[in-house]
MDTraj code that builds the backbone (N, CA, C; nanometers):
import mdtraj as md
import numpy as np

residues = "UNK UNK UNK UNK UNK UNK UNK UNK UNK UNK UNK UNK UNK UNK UNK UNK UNK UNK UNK UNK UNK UNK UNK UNK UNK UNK UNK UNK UNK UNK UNK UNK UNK UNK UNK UNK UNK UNK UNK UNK UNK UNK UNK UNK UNK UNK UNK UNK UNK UNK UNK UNK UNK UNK UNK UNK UNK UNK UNK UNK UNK UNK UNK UNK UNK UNK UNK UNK UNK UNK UNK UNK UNK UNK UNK UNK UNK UNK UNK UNK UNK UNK UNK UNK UNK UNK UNK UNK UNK UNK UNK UNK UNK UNK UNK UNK UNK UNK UNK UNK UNK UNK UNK UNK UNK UNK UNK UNK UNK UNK UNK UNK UNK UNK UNK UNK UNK UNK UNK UNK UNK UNK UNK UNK UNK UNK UNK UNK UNK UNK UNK UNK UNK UNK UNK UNK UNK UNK UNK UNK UNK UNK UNK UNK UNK UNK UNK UNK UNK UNK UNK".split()
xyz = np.array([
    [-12.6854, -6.8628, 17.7096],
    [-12.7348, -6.8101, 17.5839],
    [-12.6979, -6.9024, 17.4682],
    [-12.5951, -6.9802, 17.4718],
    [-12.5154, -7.0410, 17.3478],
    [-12.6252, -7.1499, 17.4015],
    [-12.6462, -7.1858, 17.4606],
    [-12.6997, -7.3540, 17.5092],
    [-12.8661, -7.3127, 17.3895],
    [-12.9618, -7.2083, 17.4802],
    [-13.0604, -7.1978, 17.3941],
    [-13.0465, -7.1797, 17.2820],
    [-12.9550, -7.1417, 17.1829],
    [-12.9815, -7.1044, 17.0501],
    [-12.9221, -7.2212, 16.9818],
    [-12.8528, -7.3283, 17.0834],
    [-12.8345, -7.4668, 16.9805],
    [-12.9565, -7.5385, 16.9914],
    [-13.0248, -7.5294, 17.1078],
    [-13.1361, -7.5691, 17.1367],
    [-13.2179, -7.5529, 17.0160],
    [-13.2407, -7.4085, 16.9987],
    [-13.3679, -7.3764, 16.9029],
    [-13.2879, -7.4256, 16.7967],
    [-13.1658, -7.4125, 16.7688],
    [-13.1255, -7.4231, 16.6193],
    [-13.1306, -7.5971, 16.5952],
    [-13.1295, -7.6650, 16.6803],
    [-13.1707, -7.8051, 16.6572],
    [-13.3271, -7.8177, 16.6532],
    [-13.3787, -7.7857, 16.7447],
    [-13.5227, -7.8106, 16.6965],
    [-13.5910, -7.7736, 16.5825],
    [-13.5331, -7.6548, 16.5286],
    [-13.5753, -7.5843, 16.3988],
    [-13.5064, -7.7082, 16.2826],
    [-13.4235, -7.7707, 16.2723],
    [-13.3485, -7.8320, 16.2055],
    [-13.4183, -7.9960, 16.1855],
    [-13.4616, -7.9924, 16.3328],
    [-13.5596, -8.1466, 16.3254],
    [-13.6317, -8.1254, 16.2623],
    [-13.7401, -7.9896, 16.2822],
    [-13.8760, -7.9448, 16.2306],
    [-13.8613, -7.9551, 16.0584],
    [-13.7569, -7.9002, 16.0031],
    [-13.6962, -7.8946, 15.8482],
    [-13.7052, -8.0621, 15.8121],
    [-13.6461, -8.1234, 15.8870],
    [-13.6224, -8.2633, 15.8226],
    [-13.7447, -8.3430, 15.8628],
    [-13.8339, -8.3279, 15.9610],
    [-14.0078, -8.4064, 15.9589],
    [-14.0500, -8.3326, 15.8822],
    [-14.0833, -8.2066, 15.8077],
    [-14.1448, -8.1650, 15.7106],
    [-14.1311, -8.2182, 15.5871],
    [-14.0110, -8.2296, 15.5760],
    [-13.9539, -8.2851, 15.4386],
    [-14.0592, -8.4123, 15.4018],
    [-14.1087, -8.3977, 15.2575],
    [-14.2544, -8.4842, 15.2484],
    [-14.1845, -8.6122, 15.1731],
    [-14.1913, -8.7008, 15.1769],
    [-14.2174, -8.8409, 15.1442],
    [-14.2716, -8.8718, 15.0278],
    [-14.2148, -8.8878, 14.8845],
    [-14.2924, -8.9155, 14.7679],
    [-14.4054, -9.0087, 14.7886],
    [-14.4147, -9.1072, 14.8977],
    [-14.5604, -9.1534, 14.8788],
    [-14.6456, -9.1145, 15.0091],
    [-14.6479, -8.9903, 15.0105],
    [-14.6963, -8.9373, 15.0910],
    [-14.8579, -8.9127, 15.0312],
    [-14.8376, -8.9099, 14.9070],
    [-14.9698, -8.8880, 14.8577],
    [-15.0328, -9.0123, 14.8464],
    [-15.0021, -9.1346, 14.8204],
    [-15.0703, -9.2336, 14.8571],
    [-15.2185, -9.2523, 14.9698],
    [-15.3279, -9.2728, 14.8530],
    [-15.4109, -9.3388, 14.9857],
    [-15.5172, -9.2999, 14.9088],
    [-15.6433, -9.2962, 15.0182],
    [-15.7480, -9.2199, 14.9355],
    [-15.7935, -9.0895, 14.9874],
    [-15.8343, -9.0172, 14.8869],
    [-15.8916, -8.8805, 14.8982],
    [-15.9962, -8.8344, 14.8672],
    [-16.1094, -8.7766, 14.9800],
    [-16.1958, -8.6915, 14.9571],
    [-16.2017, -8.5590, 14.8441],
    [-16.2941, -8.5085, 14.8035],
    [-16.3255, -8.3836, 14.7636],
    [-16.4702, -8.3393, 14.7975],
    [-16.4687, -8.3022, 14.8693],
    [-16.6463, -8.2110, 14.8922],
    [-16.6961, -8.1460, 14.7655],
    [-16.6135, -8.0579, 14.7191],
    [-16.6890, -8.0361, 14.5678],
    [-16.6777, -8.0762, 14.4526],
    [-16.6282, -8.1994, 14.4645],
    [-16.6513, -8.2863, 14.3332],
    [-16.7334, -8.4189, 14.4152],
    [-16.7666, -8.3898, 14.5282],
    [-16.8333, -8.5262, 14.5868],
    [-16.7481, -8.6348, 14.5655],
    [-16.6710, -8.6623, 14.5676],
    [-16.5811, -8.7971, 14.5180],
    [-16.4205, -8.8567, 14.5841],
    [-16.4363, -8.9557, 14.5433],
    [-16.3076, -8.9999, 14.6098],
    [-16.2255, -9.0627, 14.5134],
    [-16.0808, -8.9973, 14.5379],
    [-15.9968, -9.0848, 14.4423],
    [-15.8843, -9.1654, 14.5230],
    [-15.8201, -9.2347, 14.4756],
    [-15.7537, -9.3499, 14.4889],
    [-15.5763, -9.3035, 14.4308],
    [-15.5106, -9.2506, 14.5005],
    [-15.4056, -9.2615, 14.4405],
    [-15.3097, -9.3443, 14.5093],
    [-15.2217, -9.4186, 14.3469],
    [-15.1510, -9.5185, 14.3968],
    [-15.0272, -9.5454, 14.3702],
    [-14.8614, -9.5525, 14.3685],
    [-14.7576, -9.6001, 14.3202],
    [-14.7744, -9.7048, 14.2027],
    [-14.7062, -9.6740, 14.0838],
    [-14.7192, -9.7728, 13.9542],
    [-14.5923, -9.7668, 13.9223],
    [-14.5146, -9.8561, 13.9517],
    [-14.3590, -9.8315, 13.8948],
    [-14.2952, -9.7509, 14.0023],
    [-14.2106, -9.5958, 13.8948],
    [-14.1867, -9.4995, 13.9277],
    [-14.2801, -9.3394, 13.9520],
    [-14.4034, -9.3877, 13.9157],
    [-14.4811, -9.2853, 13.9029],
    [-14.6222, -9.3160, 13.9607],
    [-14.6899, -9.2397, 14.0095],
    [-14.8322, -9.2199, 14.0632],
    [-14.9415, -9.2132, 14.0003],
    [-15.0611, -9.3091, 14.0333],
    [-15.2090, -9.2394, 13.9261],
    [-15.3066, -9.2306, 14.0517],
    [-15.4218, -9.1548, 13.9886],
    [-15.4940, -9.1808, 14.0761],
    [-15.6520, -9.1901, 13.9938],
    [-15.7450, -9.2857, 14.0542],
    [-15.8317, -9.3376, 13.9650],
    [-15.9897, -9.2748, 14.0544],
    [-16.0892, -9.2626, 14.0182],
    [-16.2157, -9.2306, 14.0620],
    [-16.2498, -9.3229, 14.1332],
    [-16.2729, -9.3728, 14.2716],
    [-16.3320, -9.4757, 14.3022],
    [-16.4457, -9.4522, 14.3897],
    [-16.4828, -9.3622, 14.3733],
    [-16.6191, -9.3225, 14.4344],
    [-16.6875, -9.1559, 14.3427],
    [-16.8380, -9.1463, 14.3738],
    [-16.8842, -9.0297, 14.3357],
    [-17.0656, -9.0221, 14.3234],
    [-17.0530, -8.8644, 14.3538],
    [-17.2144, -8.8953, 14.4316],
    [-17.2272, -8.7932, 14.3392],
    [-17.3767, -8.7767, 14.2681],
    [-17.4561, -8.9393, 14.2376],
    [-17.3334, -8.9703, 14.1361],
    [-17.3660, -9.1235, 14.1851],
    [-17.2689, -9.1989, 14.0590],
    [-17.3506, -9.2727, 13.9400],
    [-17.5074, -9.2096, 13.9455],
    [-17.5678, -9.2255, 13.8467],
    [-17.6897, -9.1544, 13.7729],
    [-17.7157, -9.1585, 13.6843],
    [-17.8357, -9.0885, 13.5894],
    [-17.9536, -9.1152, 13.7089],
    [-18.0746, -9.0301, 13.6631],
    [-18.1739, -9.0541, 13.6834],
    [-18.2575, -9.1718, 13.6721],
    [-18.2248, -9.2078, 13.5581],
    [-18.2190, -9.3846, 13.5489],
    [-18.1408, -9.5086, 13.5907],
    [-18.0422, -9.4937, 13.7047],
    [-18.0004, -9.5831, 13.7512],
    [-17.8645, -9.6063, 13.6502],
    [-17.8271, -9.5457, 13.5573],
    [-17.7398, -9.5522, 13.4769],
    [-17.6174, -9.5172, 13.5361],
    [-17.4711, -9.5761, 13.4957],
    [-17.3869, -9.4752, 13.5950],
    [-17.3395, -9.3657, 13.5109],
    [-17.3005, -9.2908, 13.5937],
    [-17.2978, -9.1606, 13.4618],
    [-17.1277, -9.2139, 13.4288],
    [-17.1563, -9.1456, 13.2844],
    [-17.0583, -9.1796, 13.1801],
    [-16.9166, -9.1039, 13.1671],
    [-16.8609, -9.1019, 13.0857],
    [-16.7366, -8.9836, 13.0855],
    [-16.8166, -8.9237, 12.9126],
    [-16.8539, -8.8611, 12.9555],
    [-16.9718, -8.7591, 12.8096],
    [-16.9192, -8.6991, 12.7332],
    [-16.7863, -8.6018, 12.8200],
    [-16.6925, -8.5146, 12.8289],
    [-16.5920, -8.5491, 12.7185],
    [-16.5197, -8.6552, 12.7238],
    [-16.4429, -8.6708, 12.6771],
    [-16.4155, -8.6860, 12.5462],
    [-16.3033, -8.5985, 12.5197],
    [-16.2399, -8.5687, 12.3570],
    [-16.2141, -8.7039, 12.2726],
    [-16.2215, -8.8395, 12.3587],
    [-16.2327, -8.9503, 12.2809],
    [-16.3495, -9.0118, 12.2109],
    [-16.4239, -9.0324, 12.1258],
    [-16.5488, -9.0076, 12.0916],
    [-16.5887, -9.1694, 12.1779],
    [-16.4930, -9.2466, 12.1522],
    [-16.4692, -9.3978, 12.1906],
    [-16.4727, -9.4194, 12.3216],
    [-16.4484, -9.3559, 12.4253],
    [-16.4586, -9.3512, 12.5493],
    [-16.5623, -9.2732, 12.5926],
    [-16.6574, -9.2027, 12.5419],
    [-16.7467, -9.1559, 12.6202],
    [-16.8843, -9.2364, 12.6984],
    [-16.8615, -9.3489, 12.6541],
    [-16.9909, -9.4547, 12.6986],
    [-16.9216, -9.5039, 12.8612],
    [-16.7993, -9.4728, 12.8991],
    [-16.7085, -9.5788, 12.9545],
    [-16.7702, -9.5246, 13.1442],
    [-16.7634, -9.5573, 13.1897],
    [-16.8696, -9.5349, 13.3701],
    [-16.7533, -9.4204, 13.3669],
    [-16.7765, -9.3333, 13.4843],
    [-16.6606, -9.2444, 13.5230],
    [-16.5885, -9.3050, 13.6513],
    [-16.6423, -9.4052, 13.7381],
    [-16.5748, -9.4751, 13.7861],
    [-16.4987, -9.5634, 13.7842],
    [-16.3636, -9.5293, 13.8269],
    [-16.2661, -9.6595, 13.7629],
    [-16.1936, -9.5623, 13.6854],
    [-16.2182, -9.4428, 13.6285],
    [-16.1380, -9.3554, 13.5601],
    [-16.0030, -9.2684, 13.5679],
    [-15.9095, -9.3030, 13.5133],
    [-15.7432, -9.2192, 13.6311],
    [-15.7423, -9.1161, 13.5701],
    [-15.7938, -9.0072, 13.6626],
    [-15.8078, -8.8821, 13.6816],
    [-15.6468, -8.8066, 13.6676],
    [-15.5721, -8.9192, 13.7366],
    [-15.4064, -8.8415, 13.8040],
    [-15.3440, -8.9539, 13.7341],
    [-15.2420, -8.8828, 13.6029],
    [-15.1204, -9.0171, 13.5720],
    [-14.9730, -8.9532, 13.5650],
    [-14.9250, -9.0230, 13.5510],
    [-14.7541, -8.9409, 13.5240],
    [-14.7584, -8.8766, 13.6396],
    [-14.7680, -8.8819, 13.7638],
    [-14.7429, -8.8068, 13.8948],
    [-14.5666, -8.8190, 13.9402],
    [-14.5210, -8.7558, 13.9320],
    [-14.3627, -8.7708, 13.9847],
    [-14.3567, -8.6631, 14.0879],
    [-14.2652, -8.6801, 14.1792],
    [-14.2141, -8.6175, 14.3147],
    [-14.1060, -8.5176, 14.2391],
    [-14.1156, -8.3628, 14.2709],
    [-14.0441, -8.3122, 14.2563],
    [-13.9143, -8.2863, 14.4167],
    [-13.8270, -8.3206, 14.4654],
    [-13.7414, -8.2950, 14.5470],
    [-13.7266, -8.1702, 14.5853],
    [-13.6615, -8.1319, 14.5179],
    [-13.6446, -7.9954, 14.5098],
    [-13.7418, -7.8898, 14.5171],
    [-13.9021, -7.9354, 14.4857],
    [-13.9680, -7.8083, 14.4849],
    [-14.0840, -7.8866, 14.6195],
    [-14.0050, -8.0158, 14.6755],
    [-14.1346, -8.0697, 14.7317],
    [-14.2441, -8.0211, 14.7252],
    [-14.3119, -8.1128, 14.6136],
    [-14.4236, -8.1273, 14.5212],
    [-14.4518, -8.2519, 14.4162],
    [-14.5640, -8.2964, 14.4107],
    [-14.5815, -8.3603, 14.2791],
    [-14.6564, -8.2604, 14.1143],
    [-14.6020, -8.3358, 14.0347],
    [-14.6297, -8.3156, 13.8845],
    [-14.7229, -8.4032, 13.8080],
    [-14.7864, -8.3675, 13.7280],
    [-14.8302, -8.4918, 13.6360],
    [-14.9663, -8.3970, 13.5623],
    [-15.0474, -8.5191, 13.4979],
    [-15.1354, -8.4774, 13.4315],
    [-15.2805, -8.5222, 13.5086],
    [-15.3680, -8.4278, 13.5194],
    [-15.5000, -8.4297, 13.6007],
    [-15.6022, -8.4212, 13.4252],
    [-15.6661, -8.5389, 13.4331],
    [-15.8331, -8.5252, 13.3363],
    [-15.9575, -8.4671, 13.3882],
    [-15.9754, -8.3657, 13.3335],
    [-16.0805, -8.3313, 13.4047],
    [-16.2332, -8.3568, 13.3121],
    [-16.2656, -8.4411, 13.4265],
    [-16.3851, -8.5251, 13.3707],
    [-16.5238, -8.4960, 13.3420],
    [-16.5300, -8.3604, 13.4137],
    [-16.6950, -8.2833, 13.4444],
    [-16.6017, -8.1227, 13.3894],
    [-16.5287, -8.1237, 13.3018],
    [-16.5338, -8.0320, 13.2597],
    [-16.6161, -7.9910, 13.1184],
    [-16.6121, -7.9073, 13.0625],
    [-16.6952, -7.9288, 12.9138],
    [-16.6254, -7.9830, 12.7948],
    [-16.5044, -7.9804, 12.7981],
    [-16.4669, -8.0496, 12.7183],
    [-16.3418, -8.1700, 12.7051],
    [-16.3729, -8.2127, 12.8613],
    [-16.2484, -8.3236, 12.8996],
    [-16.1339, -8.3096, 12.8570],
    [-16.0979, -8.1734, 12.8958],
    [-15.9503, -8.1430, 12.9027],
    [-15.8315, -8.2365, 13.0090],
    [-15.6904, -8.2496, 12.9699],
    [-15.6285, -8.2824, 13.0075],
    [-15.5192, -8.2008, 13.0341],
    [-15.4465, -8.1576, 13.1973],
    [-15.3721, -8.0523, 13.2349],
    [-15.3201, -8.0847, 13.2730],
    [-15.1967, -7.9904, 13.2812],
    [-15.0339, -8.0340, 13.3503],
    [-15.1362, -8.0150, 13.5052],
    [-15.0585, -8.0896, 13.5738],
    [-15.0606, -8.0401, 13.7646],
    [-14.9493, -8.0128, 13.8488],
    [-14.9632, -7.9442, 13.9457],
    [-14.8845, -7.9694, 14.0728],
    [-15.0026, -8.0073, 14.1420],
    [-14.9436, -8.1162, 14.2907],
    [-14.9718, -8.1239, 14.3901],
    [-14.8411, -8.1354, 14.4924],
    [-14.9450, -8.0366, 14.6058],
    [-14.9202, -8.0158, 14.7009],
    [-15.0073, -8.0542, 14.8513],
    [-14.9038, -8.1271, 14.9531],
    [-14.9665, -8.1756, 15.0565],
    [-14.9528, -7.9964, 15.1754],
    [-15.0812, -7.9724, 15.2330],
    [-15.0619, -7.8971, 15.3127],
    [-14.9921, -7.8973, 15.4426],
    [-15.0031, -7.8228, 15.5296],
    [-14.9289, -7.8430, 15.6483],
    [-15.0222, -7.8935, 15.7468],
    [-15.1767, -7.9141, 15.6807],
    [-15.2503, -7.9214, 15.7314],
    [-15.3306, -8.0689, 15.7358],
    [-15.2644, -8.1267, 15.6205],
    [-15.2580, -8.2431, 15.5573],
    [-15.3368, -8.3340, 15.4778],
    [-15.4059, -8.1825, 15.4404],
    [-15.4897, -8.1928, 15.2820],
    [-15.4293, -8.2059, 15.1491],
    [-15.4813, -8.2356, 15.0642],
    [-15.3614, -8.2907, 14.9467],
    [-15.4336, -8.1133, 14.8512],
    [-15.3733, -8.0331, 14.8051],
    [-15.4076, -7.9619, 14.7195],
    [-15.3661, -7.9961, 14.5620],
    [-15.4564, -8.0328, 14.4575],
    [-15.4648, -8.0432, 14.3621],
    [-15.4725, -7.9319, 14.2118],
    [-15.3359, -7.8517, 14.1933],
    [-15.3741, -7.7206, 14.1049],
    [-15.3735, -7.7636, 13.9463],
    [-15.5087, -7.7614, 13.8770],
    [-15.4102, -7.7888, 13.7162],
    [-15.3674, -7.6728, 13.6518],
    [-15.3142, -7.6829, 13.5457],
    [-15.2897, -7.5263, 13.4595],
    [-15.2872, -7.5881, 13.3205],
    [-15.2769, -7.4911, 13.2461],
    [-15.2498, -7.4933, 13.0789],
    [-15.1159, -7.4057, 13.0889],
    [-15.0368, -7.4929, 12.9930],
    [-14.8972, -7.4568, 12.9504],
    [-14.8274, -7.4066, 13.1068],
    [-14.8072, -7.2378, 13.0674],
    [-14.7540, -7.2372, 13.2184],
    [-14.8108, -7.2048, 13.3661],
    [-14.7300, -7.2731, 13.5006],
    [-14.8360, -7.2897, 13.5886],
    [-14.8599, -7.1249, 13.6470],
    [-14.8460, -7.0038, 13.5909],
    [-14.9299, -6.8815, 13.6510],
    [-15.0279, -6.8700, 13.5819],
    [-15.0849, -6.9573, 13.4567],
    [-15.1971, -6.9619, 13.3665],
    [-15.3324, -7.0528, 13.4353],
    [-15.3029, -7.1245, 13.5734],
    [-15.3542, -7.1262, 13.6004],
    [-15.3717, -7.0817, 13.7651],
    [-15.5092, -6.9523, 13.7524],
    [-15.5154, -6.8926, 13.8349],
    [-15.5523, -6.9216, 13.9141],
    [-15.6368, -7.0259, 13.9181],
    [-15.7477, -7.1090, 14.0457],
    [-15.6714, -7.1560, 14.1916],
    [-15.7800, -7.1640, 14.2988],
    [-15.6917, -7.1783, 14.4088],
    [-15.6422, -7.3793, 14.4272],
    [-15.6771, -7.3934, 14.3237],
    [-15.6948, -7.5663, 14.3415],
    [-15.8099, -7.6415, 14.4091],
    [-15.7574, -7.7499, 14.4111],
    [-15.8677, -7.8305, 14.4876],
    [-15.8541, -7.8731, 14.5773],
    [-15.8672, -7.8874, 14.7111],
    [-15.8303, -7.9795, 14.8177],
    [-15.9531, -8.0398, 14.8513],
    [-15.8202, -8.1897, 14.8742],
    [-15.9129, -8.3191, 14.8988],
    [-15.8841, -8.3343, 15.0492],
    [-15.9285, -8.4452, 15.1110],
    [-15.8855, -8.4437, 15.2126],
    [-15.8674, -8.6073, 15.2668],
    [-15.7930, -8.6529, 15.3159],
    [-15.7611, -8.8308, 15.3401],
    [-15.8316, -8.8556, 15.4281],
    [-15.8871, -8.9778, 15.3288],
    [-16.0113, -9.0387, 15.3978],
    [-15.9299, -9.2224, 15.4890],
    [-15.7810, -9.2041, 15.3526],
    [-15.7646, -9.3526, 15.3864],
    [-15.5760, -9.3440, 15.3427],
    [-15.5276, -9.3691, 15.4340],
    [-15.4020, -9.4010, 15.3927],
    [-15.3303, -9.5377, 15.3317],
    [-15.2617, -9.5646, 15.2868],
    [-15.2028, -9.6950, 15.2140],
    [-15.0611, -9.7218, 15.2670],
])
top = md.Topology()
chain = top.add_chain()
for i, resn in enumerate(residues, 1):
    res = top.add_residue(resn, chain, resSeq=i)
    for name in ("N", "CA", "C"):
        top.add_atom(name, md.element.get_by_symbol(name[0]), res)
traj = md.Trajectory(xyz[None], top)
C-alpha cells in the first residue's frame, strides 16, 4: 500500500512540474478561425509582442490592403493592418501561470486598447481574454488561437 501511494504521489508530482508552463511557451505562430488570421508572437527583451502576420481577406475590394480605419490615432489609420502588434507588454505571470499585457483591438469600432491575460490550455490552444479595468469586466469567453508554428 505505502509503495502505491509513493507511486501515485510521484507521478502526480511529475505531472505538477511538466505542467508548469514555460514563459516562452507562447512563442510561435497562431491561428484564429474567427478573426481569420495569424499572429506572430515573439520575445523582445523581457517582454512579448505579437504582430498580425496574416489575414483573410487582407484586402478591399479593390485590391487595397485593408487599413487600421479603427484606430484612435487619426495618423495611423492609412497604415496596412498587417505588420500591426496586436500583443505588447506581454509578461509571464509565475505565480498565476499566465501572461499579461495589452491586446489592440483592430476590427473593433473604435480601436480600443485592453489589459489581457493569456492563457495556454491543456489542450494547447493559446486563449486570449481582454478586459477593461478589472478582469471580471470582462465577461467574454476569449479567443482561442491555435499553433500553427512554433519558434
Amino acid at each position: 500500500m505505502k509503495k502505491t501511494f509513493l507511486i501515485l504521489l510521484l507521478l502526480t508530482f511529475s505531472k505538477m512540474l511538466y505542467s508548469q508552463s514555460n514563459p516562452d511557451d507562447i512563442t510561435g505562430t497562431w491561428y484564429s478561425a474567427v478573426k481569420g488570421g495569424s499572429v506572430q508572437i515573439y520575445k523582445s527583451g523581457e517582454t512579448y509582442s505579437g504582430k498580425l502576420i496574416d489575414l483573410k481577406p487582407s484586402a478591399d475590394k479593390n485590391g487595397n490592403p485593408l487599413s487600421d480605419i479603427h484606430n484612435p490615432d487619426v495618423a495611423k489609420r492609412g497604415r496596412p493592418l498587417i505588420g500591426i502588434l496586436l500583443l505588447t507588454n506581454i509578461t509571464y505571470d509565475r505565480k498565476k501561470k499566465r501572461w499579461k499585457g495589452k491586446l489592440y483591438d483592430y476590427d473593433g469600432a473604435k480601436g480600443n486598447t485592453y489589459d489581457s491575460y493569456l492563457t495556454l490550455t491543456p489542450e494547447g490552444r493559446l486563449n486570449i481574454k481582454g478586459f477593461w479595468g478589472l478582469s471580471f469586466f470582462g465577461l467574454n469567453p476569449g479567443l482561442s488561437l491555435e499553433r500553427i508554428h512554433a519558434e
